[in-house]
C-alpha positions in Angstrom: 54.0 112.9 85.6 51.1 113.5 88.1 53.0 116.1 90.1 54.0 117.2 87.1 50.7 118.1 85.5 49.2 119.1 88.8 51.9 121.6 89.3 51.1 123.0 85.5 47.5 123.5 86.7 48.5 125.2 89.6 50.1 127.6 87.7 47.7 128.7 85.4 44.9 129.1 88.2 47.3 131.5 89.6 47.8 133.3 86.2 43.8 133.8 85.9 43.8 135.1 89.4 45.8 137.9 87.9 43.1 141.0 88.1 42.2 140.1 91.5 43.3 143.2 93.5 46.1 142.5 96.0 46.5 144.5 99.4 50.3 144.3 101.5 50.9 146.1 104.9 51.7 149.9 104.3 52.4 151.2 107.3 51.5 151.5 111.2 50.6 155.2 112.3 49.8 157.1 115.5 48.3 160.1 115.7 49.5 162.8 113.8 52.4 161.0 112.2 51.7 160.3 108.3 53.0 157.7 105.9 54.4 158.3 101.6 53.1 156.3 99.7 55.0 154.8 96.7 52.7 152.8 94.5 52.9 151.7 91.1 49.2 152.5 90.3 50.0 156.4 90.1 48.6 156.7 86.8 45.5 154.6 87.3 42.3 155.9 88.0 41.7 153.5 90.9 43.4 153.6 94.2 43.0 151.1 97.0 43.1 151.2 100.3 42.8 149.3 103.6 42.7 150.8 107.4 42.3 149.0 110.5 41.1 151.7 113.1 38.6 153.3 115.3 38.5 156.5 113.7 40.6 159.5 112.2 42.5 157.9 109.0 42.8 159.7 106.3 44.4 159.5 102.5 45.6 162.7 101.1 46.0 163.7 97.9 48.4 166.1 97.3 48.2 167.8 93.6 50.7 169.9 92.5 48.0 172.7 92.5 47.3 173.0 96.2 43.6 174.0 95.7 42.9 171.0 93.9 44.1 168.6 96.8 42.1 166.9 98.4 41.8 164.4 102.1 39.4 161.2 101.8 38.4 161.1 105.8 37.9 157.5 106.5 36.4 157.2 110.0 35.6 161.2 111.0 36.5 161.1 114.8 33.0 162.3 115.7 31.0 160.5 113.3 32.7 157.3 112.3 31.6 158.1 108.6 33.5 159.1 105.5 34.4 162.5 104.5 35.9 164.5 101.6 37.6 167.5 102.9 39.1 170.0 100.0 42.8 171.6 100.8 42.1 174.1 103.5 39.6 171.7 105.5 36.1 172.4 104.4 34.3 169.3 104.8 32.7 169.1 100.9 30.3 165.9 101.3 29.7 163.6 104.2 28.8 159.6 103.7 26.3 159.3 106.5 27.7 155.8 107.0 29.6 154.6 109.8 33.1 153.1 108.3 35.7 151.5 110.7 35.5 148.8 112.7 38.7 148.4 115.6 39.5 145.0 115.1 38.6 144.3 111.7 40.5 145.4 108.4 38.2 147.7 106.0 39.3 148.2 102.2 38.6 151.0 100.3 38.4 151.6 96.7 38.8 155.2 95.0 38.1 156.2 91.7 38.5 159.4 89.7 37.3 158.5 86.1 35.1 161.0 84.2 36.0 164.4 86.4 34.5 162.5 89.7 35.8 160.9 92.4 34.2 158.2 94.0 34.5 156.5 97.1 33.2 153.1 98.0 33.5 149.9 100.3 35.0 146.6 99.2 38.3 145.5 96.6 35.9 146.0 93.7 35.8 149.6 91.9 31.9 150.9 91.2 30.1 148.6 93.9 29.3 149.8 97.5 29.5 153.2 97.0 29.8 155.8 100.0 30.8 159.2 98.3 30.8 160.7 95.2 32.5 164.4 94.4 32.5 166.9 90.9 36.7 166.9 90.7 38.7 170.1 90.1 39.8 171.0 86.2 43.2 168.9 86.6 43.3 166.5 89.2 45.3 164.2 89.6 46.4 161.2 92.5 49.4 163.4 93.1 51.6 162.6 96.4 50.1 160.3 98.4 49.9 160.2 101.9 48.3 157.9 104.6 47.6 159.7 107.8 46.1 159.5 111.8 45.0 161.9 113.7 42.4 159.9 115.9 43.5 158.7 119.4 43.9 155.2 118.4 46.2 153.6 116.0 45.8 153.1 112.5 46.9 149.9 110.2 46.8 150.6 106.5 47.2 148.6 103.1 48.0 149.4 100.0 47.5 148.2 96.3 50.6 146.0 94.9 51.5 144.1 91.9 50.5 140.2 91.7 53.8 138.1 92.4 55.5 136.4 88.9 56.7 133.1 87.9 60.4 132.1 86.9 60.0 128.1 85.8 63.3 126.8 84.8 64.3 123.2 84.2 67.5 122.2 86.0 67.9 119.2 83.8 65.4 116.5 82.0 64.3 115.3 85.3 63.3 118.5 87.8 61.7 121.6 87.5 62.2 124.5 89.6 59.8 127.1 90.1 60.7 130.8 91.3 58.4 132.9 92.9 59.5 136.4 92.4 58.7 140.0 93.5 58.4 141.7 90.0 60.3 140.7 86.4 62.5 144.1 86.6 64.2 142.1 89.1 65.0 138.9 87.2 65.9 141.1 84.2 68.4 143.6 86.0 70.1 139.8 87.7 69.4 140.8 91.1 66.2 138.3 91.8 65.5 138.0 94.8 64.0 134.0 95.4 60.9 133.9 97.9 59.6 130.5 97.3 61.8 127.7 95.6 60.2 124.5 94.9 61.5 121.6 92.9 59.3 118.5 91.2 60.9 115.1 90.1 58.5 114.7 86.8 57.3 111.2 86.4 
């Protein structure tokens, strides 16, 4: 009954760890090769984002009207600081700041609430704020893309959704617990089991 109880707990700290934002491996770029990024926080007005590199990443924006896209420099290969470039490559506002660190992972959070976009340091939106830009009538996130052009290779993260639980009871006496990628899954019958666990209760 012990296990049992102290699995239940378990559980629900997970549960209240649910607006905690969670980062996965995106992708692994060198210079001048770029990365789509499928997300399911298209419609937010947050975006997330980490990089591992000396200098040169970049997210793009890409709005379905090209004037209003726009590139979030992360690491400018001269200066090491931030950058918001508009479509055709005019730097617009410069952080000041350097950014990167080689060997360490640096997140990133963007926000685009109230016809501004801000830029800042950290998994919390609206602290440690580096940039801030008037937005174009319209914008939007739009296609995504992660990109290098420094010299050195670039790691980046992205934003994903916070694992669920399947618990199911075998019989009277154990309790399975599922961890699973997303519900759709479970629901369309094609679940695909990460962690399986079972508990004799007491």
């Amino acid at each position: 009954m012990k296990i049992f109880a102290f699995l239940i707990l378990v559980l629900f700290a997970d549960f209240a760890m649910g607006n905690d934002i969670r980062m996965s491996f995106a992708a692994k770029l060198t210079k001048g090769e770029s990365h789509l990024v499928i997300t399911d926080f298209a419609d937010a007005d947050d975006f997330y984002v980490g990089v591992k590199a000396c200098t040169g990443a970049q997210v793009i924006f890409k709005n379905p009207m090209l004037p209003n896209s726009l590139r979030v420099i992360i690491g400018a290969p001269k200066t090491n600081t931030a950058q918001l470039w508009n479509a055709v490559k005019i730097l617009l506002v410069d952080s000041g700041e350097v950014v990167l660190d080689c060997n360490e992972m640096k997140y990133f959070w963007m926000n685009k609430a109230n016809g501004v976009l801000t830029v800042g340091r950290g998994l919390q939106s609206g602290t440690d704020i580096i940039l801030q830009y008037s937005l174009p009538d319209g914008f939007i996130w739009g296609d995504i893309f992660f990109v290098q052009f420094g010299e050195d290779e670039a790691e980046f993260e992205k934003q994903v959704k916070a694992p669920y639980f399947l618990i199911t009871y075998l019989n009277h006496l154990t309790l399975s617990v599922y961890h699973v990628q997303s519900s759709t899954e479970f629901s369309a019958g094609s679940t695909q089991t990460f962690t399986t666990a079972q508990f004799q209760r007491g």
